[in-house]
C-alpha positions as MATLAB code, in Angstrom:
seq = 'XXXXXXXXXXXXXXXXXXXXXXXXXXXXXXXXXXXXXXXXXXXXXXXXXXXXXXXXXXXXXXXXXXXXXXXXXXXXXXXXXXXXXXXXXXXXXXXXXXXXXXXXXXXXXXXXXXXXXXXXXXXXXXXXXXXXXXXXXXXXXXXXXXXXXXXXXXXXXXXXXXXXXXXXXXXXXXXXXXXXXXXXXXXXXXXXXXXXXXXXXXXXXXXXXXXXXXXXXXXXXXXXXXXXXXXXXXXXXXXXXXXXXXXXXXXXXXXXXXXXXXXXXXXXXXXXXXXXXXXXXXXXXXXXXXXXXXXXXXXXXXXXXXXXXXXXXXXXXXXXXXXXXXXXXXXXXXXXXXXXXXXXXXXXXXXXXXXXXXXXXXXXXXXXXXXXXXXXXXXXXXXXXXXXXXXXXXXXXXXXXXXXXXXXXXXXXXXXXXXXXXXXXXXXXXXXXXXXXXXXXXXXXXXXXXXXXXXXXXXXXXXXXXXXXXXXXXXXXXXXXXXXXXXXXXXXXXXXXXXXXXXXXXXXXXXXXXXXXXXXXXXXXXXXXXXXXXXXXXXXXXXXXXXXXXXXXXXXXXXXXXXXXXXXXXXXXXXXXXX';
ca = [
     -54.079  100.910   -3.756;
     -54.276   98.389   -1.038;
     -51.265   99.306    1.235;
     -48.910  102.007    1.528;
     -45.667   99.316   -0.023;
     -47.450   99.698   -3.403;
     -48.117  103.604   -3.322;
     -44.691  103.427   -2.347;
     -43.625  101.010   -5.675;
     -45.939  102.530   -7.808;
     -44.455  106.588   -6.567;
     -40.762  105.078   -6.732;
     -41.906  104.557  -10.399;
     -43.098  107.848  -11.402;
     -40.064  109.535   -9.687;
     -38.170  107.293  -11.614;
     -39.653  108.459  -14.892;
     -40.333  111.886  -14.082;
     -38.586  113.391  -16.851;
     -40.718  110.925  -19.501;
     -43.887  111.956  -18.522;
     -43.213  115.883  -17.905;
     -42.344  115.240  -21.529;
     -45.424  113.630  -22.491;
     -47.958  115.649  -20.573;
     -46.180  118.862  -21.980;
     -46.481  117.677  -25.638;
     -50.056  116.647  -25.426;
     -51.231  119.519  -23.899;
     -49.707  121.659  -26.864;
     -50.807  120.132  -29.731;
     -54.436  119.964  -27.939;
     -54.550  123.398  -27.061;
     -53.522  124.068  -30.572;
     -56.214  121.558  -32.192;
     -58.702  123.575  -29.864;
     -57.795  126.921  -30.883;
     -57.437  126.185  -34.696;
     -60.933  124.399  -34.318;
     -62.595  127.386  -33.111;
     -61.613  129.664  -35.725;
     -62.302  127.557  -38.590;
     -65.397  125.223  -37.386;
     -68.862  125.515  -36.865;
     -70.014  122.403  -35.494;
     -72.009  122.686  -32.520;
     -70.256  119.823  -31.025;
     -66.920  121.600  -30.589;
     -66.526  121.444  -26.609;
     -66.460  125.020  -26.066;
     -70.269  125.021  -27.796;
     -70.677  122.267  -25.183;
     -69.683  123.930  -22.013;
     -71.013  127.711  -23.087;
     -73.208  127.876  -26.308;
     -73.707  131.762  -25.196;
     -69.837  132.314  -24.906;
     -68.846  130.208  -27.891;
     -71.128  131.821  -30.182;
     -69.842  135.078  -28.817;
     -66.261  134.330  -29.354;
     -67.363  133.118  -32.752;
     -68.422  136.152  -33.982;
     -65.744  138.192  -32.616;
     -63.072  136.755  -34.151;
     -64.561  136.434  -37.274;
     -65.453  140.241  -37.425;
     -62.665  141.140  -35.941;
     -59.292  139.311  -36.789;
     -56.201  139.682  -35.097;
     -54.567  141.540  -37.517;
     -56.530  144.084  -36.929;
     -55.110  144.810  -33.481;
     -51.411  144.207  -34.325;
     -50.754  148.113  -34.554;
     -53.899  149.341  -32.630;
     -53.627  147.658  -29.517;
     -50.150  145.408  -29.739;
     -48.349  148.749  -30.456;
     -50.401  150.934  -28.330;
     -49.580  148.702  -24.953;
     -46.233  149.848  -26.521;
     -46.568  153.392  -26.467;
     -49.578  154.299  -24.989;
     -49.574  157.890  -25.814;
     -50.079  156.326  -29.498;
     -54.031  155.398  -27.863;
     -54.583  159.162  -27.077;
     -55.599  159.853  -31.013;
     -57.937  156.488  -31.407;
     -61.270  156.098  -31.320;
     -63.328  154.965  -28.067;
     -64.716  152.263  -30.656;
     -61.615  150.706  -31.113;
     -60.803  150.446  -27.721;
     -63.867  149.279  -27.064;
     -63.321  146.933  -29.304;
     -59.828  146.217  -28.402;
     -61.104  145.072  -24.543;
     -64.029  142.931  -25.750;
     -61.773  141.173  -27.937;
     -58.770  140.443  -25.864;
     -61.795  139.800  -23.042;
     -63.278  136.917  -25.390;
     -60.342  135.467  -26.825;
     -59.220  134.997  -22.919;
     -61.750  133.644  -21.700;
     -61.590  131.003  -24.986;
     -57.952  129.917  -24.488;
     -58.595  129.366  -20.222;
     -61.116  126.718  -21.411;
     -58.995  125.256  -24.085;
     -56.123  124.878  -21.708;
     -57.909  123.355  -19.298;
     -59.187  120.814  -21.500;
     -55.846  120.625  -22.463;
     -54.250  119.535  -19.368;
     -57.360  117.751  -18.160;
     -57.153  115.316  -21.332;
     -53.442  115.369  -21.284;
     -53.292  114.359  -17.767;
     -56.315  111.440  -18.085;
     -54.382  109.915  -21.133;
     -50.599  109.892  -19.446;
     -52.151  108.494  -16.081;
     -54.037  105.973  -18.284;
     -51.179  105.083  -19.827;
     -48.603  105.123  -17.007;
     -51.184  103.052  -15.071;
     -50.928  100.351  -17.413;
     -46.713  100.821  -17.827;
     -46.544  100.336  -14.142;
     -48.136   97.672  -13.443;
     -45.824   95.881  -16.121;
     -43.333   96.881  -14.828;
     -43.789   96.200  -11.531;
     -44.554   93.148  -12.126;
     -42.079   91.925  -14.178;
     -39.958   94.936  -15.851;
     -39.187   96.820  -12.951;
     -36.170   94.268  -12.077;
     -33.150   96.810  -11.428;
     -29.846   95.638  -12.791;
     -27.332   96.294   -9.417;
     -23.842   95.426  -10.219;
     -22.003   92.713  -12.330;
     -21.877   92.161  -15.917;
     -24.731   92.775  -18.171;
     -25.160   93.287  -21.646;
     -26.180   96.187  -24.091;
     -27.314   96.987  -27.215;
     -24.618   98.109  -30.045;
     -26.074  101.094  -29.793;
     -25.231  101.847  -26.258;
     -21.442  100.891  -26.754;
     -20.712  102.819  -30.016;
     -22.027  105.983  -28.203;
     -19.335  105.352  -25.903;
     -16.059  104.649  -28.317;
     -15.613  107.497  -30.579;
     -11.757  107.093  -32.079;
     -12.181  103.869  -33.628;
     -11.118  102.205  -37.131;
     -12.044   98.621  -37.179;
     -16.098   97.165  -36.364;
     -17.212   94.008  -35.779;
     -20.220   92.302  -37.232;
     -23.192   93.295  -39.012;
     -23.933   95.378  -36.198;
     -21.165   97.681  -36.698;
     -19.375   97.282  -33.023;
     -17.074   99.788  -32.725;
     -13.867   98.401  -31.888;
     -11.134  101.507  -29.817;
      -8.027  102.061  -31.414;
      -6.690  101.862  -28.116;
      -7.423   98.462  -27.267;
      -6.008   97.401  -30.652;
      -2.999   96.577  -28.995;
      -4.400   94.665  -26.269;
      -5.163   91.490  -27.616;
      -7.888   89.545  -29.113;
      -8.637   85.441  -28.486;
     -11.570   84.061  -30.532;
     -12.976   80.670  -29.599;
     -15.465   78.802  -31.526;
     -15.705   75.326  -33.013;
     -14.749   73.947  -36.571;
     -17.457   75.894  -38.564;
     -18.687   78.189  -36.453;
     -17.738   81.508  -37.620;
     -13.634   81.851  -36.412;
     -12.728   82.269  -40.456;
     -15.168   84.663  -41.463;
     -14.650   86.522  -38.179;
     -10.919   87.237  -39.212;
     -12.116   87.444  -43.276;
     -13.964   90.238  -42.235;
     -11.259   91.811  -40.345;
      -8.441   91.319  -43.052;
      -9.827   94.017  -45.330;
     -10.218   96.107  -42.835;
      -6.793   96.221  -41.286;
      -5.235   95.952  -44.848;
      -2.879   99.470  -44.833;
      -0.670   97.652  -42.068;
       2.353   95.425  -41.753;
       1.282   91.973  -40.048;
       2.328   88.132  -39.938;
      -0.984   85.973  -40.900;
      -0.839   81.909  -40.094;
      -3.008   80.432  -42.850;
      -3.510   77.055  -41.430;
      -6.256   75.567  -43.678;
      -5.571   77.769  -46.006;
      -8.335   80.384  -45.983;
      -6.658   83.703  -46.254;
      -3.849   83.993  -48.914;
      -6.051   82.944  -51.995;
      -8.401   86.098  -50.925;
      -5.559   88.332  -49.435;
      -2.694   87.524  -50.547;
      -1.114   90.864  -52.796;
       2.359   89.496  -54.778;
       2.747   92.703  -55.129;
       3.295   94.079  -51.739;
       3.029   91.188  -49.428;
       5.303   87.749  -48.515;
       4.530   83.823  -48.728;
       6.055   81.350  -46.799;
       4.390   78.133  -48.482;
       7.146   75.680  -48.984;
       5.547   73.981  -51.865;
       4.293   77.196  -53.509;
       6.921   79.095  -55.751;
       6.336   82.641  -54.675;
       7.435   81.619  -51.346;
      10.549   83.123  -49.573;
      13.164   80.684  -48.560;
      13.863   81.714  -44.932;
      17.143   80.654  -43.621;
      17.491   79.960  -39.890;
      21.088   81.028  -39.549;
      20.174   84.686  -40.977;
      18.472   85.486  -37.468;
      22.422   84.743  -35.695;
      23.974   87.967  -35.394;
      25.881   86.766  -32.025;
      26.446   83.981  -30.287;
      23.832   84.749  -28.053;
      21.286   84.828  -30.603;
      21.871   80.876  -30.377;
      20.468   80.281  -27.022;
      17.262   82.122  -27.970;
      16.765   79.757  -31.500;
      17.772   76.817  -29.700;
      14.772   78.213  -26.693;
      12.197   78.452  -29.089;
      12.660   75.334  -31.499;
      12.931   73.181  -28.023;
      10.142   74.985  -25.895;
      10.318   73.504  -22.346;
       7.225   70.442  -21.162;
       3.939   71.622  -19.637;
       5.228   69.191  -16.941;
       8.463   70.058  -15.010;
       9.671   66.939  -14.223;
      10.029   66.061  -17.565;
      12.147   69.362  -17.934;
      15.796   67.858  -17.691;
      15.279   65.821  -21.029;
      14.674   68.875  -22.519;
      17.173   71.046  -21.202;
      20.167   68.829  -22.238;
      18.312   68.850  -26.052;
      18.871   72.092  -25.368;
      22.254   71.956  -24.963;
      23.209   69.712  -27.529;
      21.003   72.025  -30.248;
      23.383   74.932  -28.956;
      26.602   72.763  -29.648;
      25.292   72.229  -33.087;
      24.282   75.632  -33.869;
      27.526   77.381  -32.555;
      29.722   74.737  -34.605;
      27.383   75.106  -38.244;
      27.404   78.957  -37.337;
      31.530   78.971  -37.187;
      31.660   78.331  -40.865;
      30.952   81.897  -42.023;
      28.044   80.710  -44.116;
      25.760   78.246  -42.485;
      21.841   77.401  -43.874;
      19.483   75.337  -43.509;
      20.968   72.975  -45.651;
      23.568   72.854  -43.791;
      21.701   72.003  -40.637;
      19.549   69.146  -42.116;
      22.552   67.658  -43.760;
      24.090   67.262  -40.165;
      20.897   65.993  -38.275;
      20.679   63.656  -40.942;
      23.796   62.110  -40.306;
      24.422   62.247  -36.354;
      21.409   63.155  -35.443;
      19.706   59.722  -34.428;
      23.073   58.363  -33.685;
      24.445   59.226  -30.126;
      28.710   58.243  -30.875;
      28.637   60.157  -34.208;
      26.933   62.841  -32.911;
      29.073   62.781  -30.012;
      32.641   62.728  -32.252;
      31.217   65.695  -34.240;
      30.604   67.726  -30.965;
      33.630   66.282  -28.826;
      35.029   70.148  -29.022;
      31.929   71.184  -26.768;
      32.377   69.410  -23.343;
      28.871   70.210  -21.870;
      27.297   67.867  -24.176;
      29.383   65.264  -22.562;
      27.614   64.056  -19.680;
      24.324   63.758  -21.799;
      25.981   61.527  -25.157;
      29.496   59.617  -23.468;
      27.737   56.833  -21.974;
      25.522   54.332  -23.127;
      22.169   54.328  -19.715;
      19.033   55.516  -19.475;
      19.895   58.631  -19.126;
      21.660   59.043  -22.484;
      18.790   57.245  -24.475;
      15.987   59.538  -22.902;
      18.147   62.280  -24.154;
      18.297   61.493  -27.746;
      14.530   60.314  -27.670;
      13.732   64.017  -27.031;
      16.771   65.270  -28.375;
      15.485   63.815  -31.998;
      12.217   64.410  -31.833;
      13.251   67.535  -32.610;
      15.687   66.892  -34.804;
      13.719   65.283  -36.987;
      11.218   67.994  -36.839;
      14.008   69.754  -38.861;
      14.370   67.326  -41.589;
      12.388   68.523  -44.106;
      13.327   68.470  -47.744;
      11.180   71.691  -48.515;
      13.135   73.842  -45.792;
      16.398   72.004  -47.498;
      18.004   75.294  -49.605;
      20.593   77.897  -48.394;
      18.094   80.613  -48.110;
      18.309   85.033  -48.003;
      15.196   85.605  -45.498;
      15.213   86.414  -41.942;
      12.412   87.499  -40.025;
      14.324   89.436  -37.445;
      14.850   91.955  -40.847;
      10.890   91.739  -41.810;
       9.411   92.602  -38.026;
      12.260   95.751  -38.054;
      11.938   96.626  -41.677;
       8.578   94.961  -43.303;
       5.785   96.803  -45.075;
       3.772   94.736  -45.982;
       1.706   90.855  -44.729;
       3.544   87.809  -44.335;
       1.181   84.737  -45.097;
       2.326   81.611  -43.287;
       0.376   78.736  -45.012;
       0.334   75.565  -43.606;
      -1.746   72.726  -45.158;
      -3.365   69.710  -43.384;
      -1.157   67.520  -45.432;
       1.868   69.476  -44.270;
       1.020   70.534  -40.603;
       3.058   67.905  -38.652;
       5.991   68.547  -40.906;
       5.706   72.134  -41.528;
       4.834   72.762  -37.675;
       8.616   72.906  -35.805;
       9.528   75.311  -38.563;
       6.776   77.519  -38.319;
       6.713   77.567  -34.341;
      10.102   78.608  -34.426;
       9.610   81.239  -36.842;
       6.991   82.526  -35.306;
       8.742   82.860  -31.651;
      11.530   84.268  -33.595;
       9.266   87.053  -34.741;
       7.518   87.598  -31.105;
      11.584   87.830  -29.298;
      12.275   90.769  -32.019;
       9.356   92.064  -31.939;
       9.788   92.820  -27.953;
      13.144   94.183  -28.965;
      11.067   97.094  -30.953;
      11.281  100.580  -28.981;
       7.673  101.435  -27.381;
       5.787  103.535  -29.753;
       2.207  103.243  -29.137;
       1.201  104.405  -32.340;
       2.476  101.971  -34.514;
       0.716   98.449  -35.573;
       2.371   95.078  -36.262;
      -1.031   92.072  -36.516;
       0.157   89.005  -35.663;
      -2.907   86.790  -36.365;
      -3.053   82.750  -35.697;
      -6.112   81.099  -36.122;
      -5.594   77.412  -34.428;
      -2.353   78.209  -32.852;
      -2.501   74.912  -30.342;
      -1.892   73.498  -34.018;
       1.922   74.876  -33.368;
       4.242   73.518  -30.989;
       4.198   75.134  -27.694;
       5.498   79.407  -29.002;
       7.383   80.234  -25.589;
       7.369   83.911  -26.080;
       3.589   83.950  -26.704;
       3.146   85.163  -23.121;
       5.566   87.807  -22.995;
       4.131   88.839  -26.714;
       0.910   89.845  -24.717;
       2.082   91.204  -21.424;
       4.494   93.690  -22.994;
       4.419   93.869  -27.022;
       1.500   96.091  -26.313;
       3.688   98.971  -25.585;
       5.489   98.775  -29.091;
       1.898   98.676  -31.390;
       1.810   94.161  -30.874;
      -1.820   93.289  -32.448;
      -2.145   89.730  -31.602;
      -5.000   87.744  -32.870;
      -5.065   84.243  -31.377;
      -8.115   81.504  -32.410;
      -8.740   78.123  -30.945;
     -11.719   75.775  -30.924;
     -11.264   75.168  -26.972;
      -9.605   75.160  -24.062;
      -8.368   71.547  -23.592;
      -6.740   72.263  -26.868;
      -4.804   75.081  -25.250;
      -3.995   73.298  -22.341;
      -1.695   70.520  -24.103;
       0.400   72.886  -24.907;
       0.846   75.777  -22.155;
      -0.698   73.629  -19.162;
      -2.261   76.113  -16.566;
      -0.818   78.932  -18.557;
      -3.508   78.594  -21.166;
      -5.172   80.255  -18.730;
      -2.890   83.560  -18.487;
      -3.090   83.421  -22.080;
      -6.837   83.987  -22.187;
      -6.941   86.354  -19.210;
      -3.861   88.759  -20.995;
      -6.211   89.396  -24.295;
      -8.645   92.398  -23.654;
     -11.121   91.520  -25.991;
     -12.863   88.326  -26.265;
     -15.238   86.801  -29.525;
     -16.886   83.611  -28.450;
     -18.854   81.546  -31.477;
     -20.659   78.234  -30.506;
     -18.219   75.742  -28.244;
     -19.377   71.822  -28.292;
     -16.545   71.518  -25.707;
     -18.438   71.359  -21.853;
     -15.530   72.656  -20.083;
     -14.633   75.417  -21.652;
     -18.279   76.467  -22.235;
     -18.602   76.450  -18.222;
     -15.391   78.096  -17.736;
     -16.112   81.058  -20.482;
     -19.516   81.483  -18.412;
     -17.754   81.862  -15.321;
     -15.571   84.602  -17.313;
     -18.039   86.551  -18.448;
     -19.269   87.368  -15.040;
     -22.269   87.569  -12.597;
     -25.164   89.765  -12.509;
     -26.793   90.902  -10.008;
     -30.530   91.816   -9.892;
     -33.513   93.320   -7.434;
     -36.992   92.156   -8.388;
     -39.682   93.370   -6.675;
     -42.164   90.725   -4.996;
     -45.655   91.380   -4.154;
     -47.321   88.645   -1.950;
     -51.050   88.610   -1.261;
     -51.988   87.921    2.420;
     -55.052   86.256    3.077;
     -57.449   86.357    6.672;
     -60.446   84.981    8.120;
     -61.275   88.887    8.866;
     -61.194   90.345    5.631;
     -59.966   93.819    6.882;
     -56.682   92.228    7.106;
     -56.077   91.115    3.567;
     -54.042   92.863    1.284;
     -50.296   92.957   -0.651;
     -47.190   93.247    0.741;
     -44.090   94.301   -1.133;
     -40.566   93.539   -0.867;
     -37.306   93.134   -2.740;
     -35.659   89.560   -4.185;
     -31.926   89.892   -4.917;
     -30.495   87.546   -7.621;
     -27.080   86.988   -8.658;
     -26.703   84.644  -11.610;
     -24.529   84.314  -14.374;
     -24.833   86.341  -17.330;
     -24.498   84.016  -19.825;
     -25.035   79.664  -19.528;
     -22.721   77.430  -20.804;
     -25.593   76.098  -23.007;
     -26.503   79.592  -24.199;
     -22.577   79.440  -25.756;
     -22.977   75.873  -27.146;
     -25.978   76.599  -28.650;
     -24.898   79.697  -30.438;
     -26.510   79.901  -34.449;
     -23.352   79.512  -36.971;
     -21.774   83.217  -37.178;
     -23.354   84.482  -34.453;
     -21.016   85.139  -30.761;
     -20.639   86.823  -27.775;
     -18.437   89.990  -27.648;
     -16.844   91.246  -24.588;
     -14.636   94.649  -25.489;
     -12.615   95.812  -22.401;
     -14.491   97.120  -19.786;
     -17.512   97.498  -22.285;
     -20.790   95.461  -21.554;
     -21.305   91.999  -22.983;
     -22.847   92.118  -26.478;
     -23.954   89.980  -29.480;
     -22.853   89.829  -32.946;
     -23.573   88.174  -36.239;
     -21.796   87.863  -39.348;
     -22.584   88.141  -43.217;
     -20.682   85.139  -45.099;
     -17.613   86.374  -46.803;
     -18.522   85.855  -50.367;
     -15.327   87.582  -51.805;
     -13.735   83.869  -53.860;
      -9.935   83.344  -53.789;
      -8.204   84.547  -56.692;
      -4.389   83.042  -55.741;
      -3.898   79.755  -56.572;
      -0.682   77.078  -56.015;
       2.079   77.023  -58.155;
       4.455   74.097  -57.537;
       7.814   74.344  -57.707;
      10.046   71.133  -57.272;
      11.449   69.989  -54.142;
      14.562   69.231  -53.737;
      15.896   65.959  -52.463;
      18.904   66.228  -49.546;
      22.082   65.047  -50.339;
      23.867   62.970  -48.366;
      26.812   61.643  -50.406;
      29.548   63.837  -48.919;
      30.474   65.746  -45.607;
      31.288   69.378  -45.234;
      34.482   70.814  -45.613;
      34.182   73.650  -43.800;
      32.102   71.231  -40.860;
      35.656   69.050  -41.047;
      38.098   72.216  -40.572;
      36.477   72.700  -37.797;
      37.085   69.427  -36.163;
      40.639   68.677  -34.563;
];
């Protein structure tokens, strides 16, 4: 060694791997010792290296313990160290014999454990020699603090009450943190689908509401048996009617909350506040008839709903829709611009029935899955329905009483697809409590962001478990690397110094600390298709990969008509109302 820093590295080492080597040197020296010992009985050979070191002594032991075996001695001499008063009746011969025996046999296993431990020791020093200088140069970096990942095996040691993996790998994923949330990100193709394919089966024994946006999941899934479809254009499909969730008048405001979720941008709030109050108006004066539907509702909008004076006349009995519909400004047309965009969200011929369903009764009372399936072709149509439904579901579900124990999946894959669900947030912060599973998949952040603003943010940061498949996106790659964490790391540096006197040369040692981030944003964008990072709670970072699902759909469409909406007459019941 050429200074005391690397007698220092190099002892720091051993220390650190005491345990290894007592391990190896103890193990080697046994099954030497008994290689020497079994070679001595049985072998001749000259070459044996107790011939070498004593030809005299070996060829002494040789013939002892061939002419006298050890079984010979087992009562004799084993039993008379026993009891020596059993040696008074023997022979002097056996004794005799006895003493130059155990005298031989000594003398033979001294040398073989010497050789033992003499070759033991020369091979583990070799071979430590060699593992330290690896590792000092390169392997001997010491992981300090931060985030760092592990193998699969390392984490499933850990989690022991589990029901649910991830992966070909098997990641064990904690029944505790099934409550706690789950966001996948990942871009069209890269592995989002078969993630949550894989996951369906697994999860199948409980009661859940699945959104289906491509579709993917009901044709595999989907059980007529046991579970629900809302699929407009499919038959099997329930026929949910909005006025079924209005058990008081206060159930109103929270409808009217969710179907006209306030802007990202608050100064653009009041236009949506006074929809607000006109959606209220209509609700409470549709509800008054005893036995409003949907068809109902998208009879009226159809009417009044793009024209402020009829719409005004119809609501003339609710005076805080006034201010926003008397006059003809500004003011009153950026009101209806916003006021029917919504409204015509509504108009849809395939939500046009009376309808038995609410989903107030399924989150309280359901057993089974609820499929929502929403088709390209139908996802602008299809989406202010669905968004509303879905919020509906999240406000009852937080009206659940905390069990802990129980699980209710709400899965959406692409929710920014959805207009803006207002009770999302509150769905993660406290459904938790009352067995909430929420499942929420998006291809990026900027999607996110049109929606929720700077809350897409809180969104992200309130799941406890994030999967993250390959992202072409640039921003939200840096900003999930910035999530995952920092690491930071001691690596040892040796430095050679160099002198016209050549006494003075020699190494120096010292310690480089790094702190870098775990993962790039161009290790995440260039993630192979159904392969991501996993981070589980406070688990280290790890990596999984997936099989493709190759279970085929086996539920197909089946039409049914639509019906068109009729317009040729008014309501009676609407007109009693009316003074």
């Amino acid at each position: 060694m050429r200074s005391f820093e690397e007698f220092a590295i190099r002892f720091s080492f051993f220390r650190k791997h005491a345990k290894i080597i007592l391990i190896w040197f103890c193990t080697l020296s046994l099954i030497t010792f008994a290689y020497l010992t079994y070679l001595g009985i049985t072998s001749d050979s000259k070459l044996q290296p107790y011939s070498i070191y004593s030809s005299e002594s070996y060829s002494e032991y040789s013939y002892i313990v061939r002419t006298y075996p050890v079984n010979l001695f087992i009562k004799n001499s084993i039993m008379g160290s026993i009891f020596p008063n059993y040696l008074k009746d023997r022979s002097d011969f056996f004794y005799a014999i006895h003493n130059r025996w155990m005298a031989v046999v000594k003398k033979k296993a001294l040398f073989d454990l010497s050789v033992s431990f003499g070759f033991s020791a020369i091979f583990v020093v070799l071979g430590l020699s060699f593992i330290s200088k690896r590792g000092i140069k390169t392997s001997d970096q010491s992981f300090v603090r931060g985030s760092r990942f592990a193998k699969t095996a390392e984490i499933n040691v850990r989690i022991k009450d589990y029901r649910i993996t991830f992966g070909k790998e098997k990641i064990r994923f904690p029944k505790s943190f099934e409550n706690t949330g789950v966001f996948l990100f990942g871009a069209p193709g890269s592995g989002k689908s078969t993630f949550i394919k894989h996951l369906l089966p697994q999860i199948e024994g409980f009661p859940g509401i699945i959104y289906d946006r491509k579709p993917e999941f009901y044709p595999i899934f989907y059980n007529p048996k046991k579970d629900l479809l809302l699929d407009p254009i499919d038959a099997r499909s329930i026929q949910w009617n909005i006025f079924k969730e209005i058990r008081e008048q206060e159930d109103i405001i929270n409808i009217v909350k969710s179907l006209v979720p306030l802007p990202v941008e608050p100064q653009h709030a009041f236009w949506y506040l006074a929809s607000q109050q006109i959606f209220t108006a209509i609700f409470n004066l549709l509800w008054q008839t005893g036995n409003a539907s949907n068809k109902n509702l998208i009879e009226f909008l159809y009417r009044y709903g793009s024209n402020r004076e009829k719409l005004l006349l119809e609501l003339r009995n609710y005076p805080q829709v006034h201010g926003y519909l008397s006059r003809d400004n500004n003011m009153s047309n950026s009101v209806m611009a916003v006021f029917s965009q919504f409204a015509n969200a509504l108009i849809q011929r395939h939500f046009y029935h009376d309808g038995n369903f609410s989903v107030r009764e399924f989150i309280n009372n359901g057993t089974g899955r609820l499929f929502i399936v929403n088709r390209i072709a139908t996802e602008e149509s299809f989406k202010g329905y669905y968004s509303l439904f879905l919020d509906l579901a999240f406000r009852e579900f937080l009206c659940r009483p905390i069990n802990r124990q129980y699980r209710f999946w709400f899965i959406i894959d692409e929710f920014p697809s959805l207009m803006k669900l207002e009770t999302l947030e509150k769905l993660l912060a406290e459904g938790r409590d009352r067995g909430s599973c929420p499942l929420l998949g998006a291809q990026d952040f900027e999607q996110v962001k049109k929606n929720y603003g700077t809350n897409a943010y809180s969104i992200f940061n309130q799941t406890n478990t994030k999967v993250v498949f390959r992202i072409n996106d640039p921003n939200t790659s840096e900003y999930l690397s910035k999530a995952f964490g920092e690491q930071e790391i001691v690596t040892p540096v040796k430095t050679l110094s160099t002198s016209t006197n050549r006494h003075r040369e020699g190494y120096s040692f010292s310690e480089q600390k790094n702190v870098s981030k775990l993962i790039l944003p161009s290790e995440i964008k260039g993630l192979e298709t159904l392969t991501a990072f996993a981070s589980i709670g406070e688990y280290p970072i790890t990596k999984l990969t997936l099989d493709i699902f190759k279970e085929q759909g086996k539920n197909v469409l089946i039409p049914k008509a639509v019906p068109e909406i009729n317009i040729s007459f008014v309501d009676d019941k609407i007109r009693e109302l009316l003074p």
